[in-house]
FIKOLZA-1660 file (N, C-alpha, C; in steps of 0.1 Angstrom, whole numbers, plus 5000, padded with zeros to 4 digits):
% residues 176
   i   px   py   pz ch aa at
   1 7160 0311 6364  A  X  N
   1 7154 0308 6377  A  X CA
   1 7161 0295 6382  A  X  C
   2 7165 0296 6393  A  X  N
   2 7172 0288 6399  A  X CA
   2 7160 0276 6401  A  X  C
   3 7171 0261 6404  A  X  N
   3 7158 0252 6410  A  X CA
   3 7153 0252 6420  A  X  C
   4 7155 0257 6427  A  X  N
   4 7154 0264 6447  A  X CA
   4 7141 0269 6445  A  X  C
   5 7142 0280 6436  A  X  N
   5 7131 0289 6435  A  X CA
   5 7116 0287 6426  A  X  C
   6 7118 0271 6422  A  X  N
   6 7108 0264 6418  A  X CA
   6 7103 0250 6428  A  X  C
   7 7087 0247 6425  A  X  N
   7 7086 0234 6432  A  X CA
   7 7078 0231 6420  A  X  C
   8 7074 0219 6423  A  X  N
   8 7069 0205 6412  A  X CA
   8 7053 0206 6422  A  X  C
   9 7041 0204 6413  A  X  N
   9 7030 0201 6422  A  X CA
   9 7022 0192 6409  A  X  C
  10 7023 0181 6407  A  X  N
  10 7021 0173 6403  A  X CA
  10 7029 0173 6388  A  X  C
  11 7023 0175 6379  A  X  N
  11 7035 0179 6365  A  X CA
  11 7037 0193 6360  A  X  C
  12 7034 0201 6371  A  X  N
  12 7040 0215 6367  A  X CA
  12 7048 0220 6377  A  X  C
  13 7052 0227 6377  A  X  N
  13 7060 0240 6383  A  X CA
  13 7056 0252 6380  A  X  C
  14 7056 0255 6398  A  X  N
  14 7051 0271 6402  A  X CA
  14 7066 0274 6407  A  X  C
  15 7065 0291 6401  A  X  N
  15 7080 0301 6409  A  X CA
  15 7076 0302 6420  A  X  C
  16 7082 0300 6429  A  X  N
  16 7077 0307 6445  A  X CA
  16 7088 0322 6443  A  X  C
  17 7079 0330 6451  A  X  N
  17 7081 0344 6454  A  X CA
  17 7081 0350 6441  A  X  C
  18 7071 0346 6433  A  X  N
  18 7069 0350 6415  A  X CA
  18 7073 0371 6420  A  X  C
  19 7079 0375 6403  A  X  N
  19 7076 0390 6406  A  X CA
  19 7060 0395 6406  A  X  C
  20 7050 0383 6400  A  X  N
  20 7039 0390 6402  A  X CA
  20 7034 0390 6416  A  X  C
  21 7034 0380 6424  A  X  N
  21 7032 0379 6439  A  X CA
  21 7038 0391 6445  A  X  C
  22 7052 0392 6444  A  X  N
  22 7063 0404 6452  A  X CA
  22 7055 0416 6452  A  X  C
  23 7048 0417 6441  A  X  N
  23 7044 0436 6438  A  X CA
  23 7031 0435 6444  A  X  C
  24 7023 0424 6443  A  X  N
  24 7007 0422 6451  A  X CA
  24 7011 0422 6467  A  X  C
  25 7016 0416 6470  A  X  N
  25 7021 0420 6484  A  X CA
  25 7024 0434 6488  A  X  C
  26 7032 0437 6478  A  X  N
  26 7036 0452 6481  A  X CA
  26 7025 0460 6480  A  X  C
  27 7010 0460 6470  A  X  N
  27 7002 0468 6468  A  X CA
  27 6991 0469 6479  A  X  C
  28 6991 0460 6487  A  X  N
  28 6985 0450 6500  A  X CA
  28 6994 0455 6511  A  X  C
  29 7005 0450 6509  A  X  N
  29 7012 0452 6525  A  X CA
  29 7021 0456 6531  A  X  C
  30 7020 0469 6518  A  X  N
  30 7032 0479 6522  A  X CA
  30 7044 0480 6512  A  X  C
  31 7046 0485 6505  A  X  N
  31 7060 0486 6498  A  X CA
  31 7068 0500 6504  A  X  C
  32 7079 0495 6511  A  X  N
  32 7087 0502 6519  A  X CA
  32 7085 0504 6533  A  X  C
  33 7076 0497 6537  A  X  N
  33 7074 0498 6552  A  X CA
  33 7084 0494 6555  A  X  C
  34 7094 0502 6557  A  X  N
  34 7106 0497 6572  A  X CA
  34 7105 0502 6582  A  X  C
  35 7094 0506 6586  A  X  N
  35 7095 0507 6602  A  X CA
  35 7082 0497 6608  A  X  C
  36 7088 0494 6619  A  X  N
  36 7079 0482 6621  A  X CA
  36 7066 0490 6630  A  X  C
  37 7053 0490 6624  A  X  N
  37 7040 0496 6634  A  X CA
  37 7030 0484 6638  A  X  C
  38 7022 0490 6648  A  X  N
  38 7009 0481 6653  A  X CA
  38 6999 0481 6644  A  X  C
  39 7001 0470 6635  A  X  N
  39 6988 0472 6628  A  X CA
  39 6976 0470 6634  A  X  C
  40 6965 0480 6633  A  X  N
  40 6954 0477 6640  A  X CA
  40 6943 0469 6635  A  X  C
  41 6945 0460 6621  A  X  N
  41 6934 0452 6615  A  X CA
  41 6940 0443 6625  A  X  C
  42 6947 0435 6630  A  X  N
  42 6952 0423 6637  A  X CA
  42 6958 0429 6653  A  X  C
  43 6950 0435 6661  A  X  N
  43 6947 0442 6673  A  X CA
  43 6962 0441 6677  A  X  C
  44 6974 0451 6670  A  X  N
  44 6981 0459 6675  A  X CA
  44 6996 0449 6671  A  X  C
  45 6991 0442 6667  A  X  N
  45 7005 0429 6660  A  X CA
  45 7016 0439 6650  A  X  C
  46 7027 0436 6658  A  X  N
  46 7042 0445 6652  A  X CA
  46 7041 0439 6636  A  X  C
  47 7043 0447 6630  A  X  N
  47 7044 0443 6614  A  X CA
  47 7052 0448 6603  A  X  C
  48 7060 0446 6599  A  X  N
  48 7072 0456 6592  A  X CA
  48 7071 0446 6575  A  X  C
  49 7077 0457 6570  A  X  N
  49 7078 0455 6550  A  X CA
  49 7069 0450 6546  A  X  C
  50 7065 0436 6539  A  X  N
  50 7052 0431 6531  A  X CA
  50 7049 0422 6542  A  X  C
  51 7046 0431 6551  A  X  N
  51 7035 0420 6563  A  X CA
  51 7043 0410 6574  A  X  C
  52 7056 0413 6573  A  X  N
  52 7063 0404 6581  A  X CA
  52 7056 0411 6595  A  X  C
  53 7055 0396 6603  A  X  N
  53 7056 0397 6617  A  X CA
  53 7065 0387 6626  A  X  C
  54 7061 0387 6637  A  X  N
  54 7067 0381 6647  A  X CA
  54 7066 0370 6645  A  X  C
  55 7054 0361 6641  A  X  N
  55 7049 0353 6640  A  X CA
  55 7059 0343 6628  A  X  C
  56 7063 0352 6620  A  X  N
  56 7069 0348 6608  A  X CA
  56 7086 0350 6605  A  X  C
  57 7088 0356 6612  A  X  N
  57 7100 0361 6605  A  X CA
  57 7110 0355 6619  A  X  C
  58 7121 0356 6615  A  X  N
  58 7133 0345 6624  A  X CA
  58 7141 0357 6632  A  X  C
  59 7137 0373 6627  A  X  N
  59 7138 0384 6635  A  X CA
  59 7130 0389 6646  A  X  C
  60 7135 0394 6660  A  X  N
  60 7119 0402 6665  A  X CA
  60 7119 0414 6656  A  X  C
  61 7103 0415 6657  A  X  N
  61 7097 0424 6648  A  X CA
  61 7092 0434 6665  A  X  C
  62 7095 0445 6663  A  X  N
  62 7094 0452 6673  A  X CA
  62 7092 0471 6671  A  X  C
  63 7083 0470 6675  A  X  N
  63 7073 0483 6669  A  X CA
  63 7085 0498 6669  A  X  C
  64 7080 0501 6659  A  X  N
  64 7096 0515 6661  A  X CA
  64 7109 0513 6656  A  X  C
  65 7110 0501 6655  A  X  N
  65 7125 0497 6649  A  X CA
  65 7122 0500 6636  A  X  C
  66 7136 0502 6628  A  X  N
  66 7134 0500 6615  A  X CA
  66 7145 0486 6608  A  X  C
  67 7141 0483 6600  A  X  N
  67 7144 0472 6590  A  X CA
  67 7148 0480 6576  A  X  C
  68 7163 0476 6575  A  X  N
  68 7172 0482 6563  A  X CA
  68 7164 0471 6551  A  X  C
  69 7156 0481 6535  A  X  N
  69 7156 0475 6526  A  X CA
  69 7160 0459 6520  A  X  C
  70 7177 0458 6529  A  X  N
  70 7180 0443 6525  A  X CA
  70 7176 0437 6537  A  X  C
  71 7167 0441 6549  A  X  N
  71 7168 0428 6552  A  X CA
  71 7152 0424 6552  A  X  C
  72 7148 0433 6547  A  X  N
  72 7130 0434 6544  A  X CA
  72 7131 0425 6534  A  X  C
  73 7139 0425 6520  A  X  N
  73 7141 0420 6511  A  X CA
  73 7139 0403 6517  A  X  C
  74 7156 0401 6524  A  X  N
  74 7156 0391 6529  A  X CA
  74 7143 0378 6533  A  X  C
  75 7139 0388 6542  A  X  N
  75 7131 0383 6549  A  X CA
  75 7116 0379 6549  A  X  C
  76 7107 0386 6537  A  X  N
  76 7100 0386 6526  A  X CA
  76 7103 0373 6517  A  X  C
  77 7115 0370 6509  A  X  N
  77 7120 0361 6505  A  X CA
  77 7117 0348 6516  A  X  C
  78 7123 0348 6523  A  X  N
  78 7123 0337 6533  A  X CA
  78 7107 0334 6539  A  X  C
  79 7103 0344 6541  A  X  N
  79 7088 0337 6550  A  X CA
  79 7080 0337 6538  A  X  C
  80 7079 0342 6523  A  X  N
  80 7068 0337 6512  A  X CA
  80 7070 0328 6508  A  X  C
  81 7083 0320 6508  A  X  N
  81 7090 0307 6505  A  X CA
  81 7086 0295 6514  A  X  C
  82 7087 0299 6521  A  X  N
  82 7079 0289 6533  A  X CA
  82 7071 0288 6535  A  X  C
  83 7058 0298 6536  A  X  N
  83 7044 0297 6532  A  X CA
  83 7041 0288 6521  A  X  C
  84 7051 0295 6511  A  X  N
  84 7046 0285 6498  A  X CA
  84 7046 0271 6498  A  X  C
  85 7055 0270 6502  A  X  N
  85 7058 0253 6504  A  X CA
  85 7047 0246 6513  A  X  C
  86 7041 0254 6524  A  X  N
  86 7031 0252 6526  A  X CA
  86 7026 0250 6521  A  X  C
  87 7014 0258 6515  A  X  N
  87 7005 0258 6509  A  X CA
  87 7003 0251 6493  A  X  C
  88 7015 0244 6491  A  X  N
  88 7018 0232 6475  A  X CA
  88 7015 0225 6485  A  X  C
  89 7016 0218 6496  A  X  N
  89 7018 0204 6499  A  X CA
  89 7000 0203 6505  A  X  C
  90 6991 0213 6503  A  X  N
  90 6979 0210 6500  A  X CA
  90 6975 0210 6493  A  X  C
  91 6976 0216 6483  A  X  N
  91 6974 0216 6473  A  X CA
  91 6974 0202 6458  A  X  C
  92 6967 0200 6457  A  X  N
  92 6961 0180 6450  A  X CA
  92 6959 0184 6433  A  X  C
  93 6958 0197 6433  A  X  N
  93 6951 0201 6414  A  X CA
  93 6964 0205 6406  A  X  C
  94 6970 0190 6398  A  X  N
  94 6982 0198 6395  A  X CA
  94 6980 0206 6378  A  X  C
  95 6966 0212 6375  A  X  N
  95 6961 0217 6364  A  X CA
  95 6963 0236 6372  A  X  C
  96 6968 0239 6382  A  X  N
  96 6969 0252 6384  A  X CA
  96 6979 0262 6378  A  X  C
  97 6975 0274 6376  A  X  N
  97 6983 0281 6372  A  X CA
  97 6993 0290 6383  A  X  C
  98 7003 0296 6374  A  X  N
  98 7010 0306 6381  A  X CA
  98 7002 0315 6395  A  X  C
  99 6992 0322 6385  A  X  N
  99 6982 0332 6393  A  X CA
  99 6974 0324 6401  A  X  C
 100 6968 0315 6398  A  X  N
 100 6961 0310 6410  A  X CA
 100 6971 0304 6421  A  X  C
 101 6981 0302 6419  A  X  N
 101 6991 0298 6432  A  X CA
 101 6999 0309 6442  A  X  C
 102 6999 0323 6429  A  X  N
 102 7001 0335 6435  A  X CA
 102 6990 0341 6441  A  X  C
 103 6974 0341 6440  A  X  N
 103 6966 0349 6447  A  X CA
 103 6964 0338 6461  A  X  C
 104 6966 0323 6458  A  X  N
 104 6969 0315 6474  A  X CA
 104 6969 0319 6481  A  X  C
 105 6986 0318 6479  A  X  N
 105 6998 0326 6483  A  X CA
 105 6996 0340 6489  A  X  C
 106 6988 0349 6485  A  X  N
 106 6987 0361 6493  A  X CA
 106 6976 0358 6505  A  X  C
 107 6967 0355 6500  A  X  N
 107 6956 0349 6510  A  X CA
 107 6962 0341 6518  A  X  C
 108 6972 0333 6520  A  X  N
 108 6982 0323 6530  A  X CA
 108 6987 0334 6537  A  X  C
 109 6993 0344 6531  A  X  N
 109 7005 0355 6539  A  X CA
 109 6997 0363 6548  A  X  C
 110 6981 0363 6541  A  X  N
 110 6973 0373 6551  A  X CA
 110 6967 0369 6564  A  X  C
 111 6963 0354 6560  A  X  N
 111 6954 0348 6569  A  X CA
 111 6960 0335 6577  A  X  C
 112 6974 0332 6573  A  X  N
 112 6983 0321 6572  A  X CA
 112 6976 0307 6564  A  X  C
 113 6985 0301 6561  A  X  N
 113 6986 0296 6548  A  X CA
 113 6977 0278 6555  A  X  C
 114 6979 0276 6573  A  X  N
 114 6971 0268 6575  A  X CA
 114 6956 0271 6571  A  X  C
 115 6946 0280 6571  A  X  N
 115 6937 0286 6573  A  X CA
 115 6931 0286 6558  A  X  C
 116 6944 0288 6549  A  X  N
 116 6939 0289 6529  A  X CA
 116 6942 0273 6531  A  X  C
 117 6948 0265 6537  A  X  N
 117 6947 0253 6530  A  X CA
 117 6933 0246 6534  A  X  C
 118 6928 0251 6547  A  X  N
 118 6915 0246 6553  A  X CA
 118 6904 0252 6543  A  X  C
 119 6907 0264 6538  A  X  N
 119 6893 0267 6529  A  X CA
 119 6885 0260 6520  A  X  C
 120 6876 0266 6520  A  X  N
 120 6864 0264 6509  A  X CA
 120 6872 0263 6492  A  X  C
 121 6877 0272 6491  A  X  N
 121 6883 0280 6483  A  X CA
 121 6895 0267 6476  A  X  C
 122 6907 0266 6485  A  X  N
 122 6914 0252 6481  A  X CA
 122 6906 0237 6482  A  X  C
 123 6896 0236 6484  A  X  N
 123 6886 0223 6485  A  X CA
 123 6878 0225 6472  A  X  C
 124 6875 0236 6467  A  X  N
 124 6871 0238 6456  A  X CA
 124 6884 0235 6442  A  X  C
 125 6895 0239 6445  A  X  N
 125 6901 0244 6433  A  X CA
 125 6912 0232 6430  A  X  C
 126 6913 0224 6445  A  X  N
 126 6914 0209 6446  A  X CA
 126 6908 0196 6441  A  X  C
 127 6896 0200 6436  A  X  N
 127 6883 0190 6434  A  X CA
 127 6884 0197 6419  A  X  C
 128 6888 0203 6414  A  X  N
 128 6893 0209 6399  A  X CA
 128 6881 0217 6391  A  X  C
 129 6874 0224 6405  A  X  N
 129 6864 0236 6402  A  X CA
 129 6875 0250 6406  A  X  C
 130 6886 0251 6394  A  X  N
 130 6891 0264 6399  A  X CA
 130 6888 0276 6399  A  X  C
 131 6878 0279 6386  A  X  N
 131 6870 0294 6389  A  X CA
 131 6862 0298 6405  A  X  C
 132 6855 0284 6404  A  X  N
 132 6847 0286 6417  A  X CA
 132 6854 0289 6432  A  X  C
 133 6870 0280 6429  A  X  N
 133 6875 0284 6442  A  X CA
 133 6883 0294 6443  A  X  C
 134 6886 0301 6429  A  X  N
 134 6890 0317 6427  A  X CA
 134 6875 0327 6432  A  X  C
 135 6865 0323 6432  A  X  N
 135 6853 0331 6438  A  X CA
 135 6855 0330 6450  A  X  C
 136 6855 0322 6454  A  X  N
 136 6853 0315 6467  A  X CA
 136 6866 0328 6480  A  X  C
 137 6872 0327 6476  A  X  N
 137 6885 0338 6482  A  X CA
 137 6880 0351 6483  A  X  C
 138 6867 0355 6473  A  X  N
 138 6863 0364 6481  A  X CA
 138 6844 0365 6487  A  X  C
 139 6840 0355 6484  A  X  N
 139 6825 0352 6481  A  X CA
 139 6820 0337 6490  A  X  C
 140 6810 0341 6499  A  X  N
 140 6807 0325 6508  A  X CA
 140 6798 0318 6495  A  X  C
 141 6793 0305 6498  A  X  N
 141 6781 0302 6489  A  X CA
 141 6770 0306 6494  A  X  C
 142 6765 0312 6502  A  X  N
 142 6758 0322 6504  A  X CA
 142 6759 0338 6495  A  X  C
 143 6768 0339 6490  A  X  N
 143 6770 0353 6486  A  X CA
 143 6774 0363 6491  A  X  C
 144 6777 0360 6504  A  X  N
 144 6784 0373 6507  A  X CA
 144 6795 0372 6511  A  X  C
 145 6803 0383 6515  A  X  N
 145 6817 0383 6515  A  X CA
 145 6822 0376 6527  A  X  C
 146 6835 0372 6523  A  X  N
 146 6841 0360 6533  A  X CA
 146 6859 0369 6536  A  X  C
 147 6865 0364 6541  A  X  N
 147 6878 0365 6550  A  X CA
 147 6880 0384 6545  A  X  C
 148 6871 0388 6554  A  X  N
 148 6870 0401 6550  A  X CA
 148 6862 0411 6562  A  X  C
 149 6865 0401 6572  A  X  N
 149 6861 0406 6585  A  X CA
 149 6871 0405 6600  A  X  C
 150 6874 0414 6606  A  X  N
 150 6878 0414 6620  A  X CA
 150 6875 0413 6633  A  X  C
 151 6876 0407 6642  A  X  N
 151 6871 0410 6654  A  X CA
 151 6870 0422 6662  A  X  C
 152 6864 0429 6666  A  X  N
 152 6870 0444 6674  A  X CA
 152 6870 0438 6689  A  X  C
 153 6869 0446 6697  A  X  N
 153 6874 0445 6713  A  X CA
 153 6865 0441 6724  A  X  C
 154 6849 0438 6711  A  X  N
 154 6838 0437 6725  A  X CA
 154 6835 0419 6720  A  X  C
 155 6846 0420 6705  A  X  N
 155 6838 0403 6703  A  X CA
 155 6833 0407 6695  A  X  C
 156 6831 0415 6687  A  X  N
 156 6821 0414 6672  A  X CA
 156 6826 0417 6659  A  X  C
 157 6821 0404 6651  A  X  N
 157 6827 0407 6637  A  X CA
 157 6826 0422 6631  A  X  C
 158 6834 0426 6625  A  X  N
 158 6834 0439 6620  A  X CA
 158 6840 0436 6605  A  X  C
 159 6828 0443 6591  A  X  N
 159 6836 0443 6581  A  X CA
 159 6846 0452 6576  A  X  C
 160 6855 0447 6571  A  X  N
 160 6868 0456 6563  A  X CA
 160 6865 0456 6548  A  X  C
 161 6860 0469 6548  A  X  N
 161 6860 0472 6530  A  X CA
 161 6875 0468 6524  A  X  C
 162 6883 0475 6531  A  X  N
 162 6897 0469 6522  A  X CA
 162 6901 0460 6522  A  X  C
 163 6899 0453 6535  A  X  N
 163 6903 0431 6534  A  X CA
 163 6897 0427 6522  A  X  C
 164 6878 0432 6517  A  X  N
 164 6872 0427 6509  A  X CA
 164 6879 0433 6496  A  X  C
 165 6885 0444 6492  A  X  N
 165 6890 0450 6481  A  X CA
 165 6902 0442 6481  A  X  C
 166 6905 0439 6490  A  X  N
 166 6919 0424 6487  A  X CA
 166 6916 0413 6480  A  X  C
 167 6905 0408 6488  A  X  N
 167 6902 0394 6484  A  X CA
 167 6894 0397 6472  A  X  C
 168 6888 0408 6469  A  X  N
 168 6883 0408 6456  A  X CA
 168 6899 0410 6443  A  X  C
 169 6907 0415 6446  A  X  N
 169 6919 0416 6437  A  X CA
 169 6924 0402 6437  A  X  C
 170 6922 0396 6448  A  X  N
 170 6929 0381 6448  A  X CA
 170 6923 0371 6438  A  X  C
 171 6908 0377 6435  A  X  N
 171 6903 0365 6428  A  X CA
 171 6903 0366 6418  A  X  C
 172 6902 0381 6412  A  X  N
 172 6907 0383 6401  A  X CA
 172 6919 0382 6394  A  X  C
 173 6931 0378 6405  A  X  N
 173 6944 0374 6402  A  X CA
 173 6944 0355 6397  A  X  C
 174 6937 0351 6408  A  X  N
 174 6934 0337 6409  A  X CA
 174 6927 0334 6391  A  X  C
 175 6918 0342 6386  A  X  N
 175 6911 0340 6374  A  X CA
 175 6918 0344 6365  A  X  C
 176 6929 0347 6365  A  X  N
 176 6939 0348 6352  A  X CA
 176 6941 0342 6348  A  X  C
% end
């Protein structure tokens, strides 16, 4: 492993774009999607291979095109690497593991990685309650389910059984 493909977060080192991350994404957000469609959990946002969008990627992402395997590859590489680096430089607990930096990491790529660093969830696992903040990714302190809902078109939250079967796989990855 190259040193590129490592960072330092206090006296450890996490892989960025780990193979276990690569395949969780893919199980989440598409493995082989090269054609770019409107995803309709994010009201109609162009989205091609493991979730790249417009938003992310240094290509337009434009609905109907397709994206050749290398540059999906590419480009996947490039925008989970930069999330990551995000999401280390909030990161304060340097007692974290691989898995908890990869289930982050997916929750960063889903919801952007501003949004996991604002959480409950890294405030928890920062303060070096890491089980709790592996719960927390998919569970409010309330108890019920959290980043697991969408807006629809009149303004109202609407739950996603499969956002929550995400974030419930995330925390299960995070408690490894």
């Amino acid at each position: 492993m190259s040193l590129r493909n490592r960072i330092l977060t206090g006296s450890i080192a996490l892989v960025l774009s780990s193979s276990t991350l690569m395949a969780f994404l893919g199980k989440w957000e598409g493995d082989g999607q090269n054609v770019v469609y409107a995803d309709q959990l994010a009201r109609g946002l162009p989205t091609v291979c493991k979730g790249i969008t417009g938003y992310t990627s240094p290509y337009p992402v434009v609905v109907g095109d397709y994206w050749s395997p290398a540059r999906c590859a590419e480009v996947e590489q490039l925008v989970v690497e930069k999330g990551q680096l995000v999401l280390a430089s909030c990161l304060t607990n340097d007692k974290i593991k691989q898995n908890t930096f990869d289930a982050l990491s997916s929750h960063g790529h889903n919801f952007g990685e501003p949004s996991t660093c604002a959480s409950r969830a890294v405030g928890l696992i920062n303060a070096g309650r890491i089980a709790e903040g592996c719960r927390a990714l998919a569970w409010g302190a309330d108890g019920r389910p959290v980043w697991a809902f969408v807006t629809d078109a009149k303004g109202n939250k609407v739950f996603v059984p499969g956002l929550h079967a995400r974030r419930l796989d995330e925390m299960r990855l995070c408690l490894q």
